[in-house]
C-alpha positions as CSV (number, residue, x, y, z in Angstrom):
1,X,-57.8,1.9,-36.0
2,X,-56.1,0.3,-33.2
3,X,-54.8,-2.4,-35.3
4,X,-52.2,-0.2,-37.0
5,X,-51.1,1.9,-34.5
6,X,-47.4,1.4,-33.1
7,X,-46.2,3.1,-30.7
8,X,-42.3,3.2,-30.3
9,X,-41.7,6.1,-28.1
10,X,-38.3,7.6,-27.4
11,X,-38.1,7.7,-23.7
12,X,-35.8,10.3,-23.5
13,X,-38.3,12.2,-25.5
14,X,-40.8,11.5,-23.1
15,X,-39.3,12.0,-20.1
16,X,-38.5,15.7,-21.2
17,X,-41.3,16.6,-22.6
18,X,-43.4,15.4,-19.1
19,X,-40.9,17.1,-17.1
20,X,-42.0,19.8,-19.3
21,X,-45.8,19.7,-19.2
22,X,-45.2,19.8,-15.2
23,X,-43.6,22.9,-15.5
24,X,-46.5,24.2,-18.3
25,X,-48.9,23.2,-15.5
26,X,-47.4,25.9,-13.1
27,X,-47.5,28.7,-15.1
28,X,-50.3,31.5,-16.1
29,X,-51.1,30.4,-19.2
30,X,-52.1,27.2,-18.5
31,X,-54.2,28.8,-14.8
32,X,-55.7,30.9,-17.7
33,X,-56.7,28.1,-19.8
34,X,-58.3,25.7,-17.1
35,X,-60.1,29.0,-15.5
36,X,-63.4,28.3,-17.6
37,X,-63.3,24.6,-16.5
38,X,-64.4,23.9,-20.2
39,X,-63.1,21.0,-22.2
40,X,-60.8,21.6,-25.2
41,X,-63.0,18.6,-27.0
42,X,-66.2,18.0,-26.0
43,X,-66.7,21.7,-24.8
44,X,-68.4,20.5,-21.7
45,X,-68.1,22.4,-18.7
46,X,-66.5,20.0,-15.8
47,X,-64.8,22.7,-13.7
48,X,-60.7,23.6,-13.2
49,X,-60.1,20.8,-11.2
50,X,-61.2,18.0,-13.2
51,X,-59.4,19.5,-16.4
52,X,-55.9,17.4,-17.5
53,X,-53.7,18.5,-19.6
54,X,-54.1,16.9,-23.0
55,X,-51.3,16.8,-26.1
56,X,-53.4,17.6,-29.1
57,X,-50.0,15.5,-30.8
58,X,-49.7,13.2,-28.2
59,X,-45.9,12.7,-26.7
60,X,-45.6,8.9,-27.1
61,X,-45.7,10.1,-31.2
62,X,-43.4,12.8,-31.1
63,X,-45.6,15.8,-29.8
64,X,-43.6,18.2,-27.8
65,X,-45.5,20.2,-24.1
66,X,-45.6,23.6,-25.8
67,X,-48.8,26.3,-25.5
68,X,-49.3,25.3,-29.0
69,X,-50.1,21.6,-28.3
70,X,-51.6,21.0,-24.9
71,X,-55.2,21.8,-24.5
72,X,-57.1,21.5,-20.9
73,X,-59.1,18.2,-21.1
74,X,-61.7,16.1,-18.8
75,X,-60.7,12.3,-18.3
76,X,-63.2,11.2,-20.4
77,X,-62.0,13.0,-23.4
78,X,-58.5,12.0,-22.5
79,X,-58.7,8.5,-21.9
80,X,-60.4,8.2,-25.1
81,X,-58.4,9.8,-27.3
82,X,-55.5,7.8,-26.1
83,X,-52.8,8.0,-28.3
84,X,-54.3,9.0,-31.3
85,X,-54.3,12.7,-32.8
86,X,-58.0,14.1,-33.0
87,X,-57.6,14.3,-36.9
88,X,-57.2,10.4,-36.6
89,X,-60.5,10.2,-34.2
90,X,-62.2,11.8,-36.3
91,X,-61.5,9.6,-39.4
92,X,-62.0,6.9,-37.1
93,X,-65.9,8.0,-36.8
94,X,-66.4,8.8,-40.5
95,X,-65.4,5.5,-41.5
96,X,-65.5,2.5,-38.5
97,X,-64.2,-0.3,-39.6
98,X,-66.9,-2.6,-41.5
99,X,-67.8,-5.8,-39.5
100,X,-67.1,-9.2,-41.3
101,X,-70.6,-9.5,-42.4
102,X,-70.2,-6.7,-44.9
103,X,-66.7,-8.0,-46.0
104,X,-68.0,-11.2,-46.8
105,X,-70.8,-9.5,-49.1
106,X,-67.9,-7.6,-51.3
């Protein structure tokens, strides 16, 4: 999946929308969110202070730091979802890429 994958972000966009997530981080919402210490993704429990804020849409692809689109995360979940959308992971597992062996047996 990595192959097709480019990422051209705005950094104007970015640099709002982080500015922005700081700002979500400080507010009751998101102390509400991380207060279970559960992970939006793999639902395992890794306490408050190991949650990051995630961008289901991540920013790099246009996502935008609103209540609607940042879920608490662990690093694990977050470093490997990278840039990709969970919708995209997901496809990503129903259908890894074939290895040349197969392709040469088509």
């Amino acid at each position: 999946m990595a192959d097709w994958l480019d990422l051209n972000p705005d950094p104007a966009h970015v640099k709002r929308e982080r500015e922005k997530a700081r700002a979500l981080r400080k507010t009751d919402w998101w102390r509400a969110q991380i207060a279970a210490g559960v992970c939006h993704y793999c639902h395992k429990k890794v306490g408050a202070a190991n949650l990051t804020l995630d961008h289901v849409v991540p920013v790099a692809r246009g996502g935008k730091s609103t209540r609607g689109n940042c879920v608490p995360c662990c690093a694990a979940c977050n470093a490997s979802k990278k840039a990709y959308t969970p919708a995209e992971q997901i496809l990503d597992q129903l259908f890894p890429a074939q290895s040349p062996s197969f392709e040469a047996h088509g």
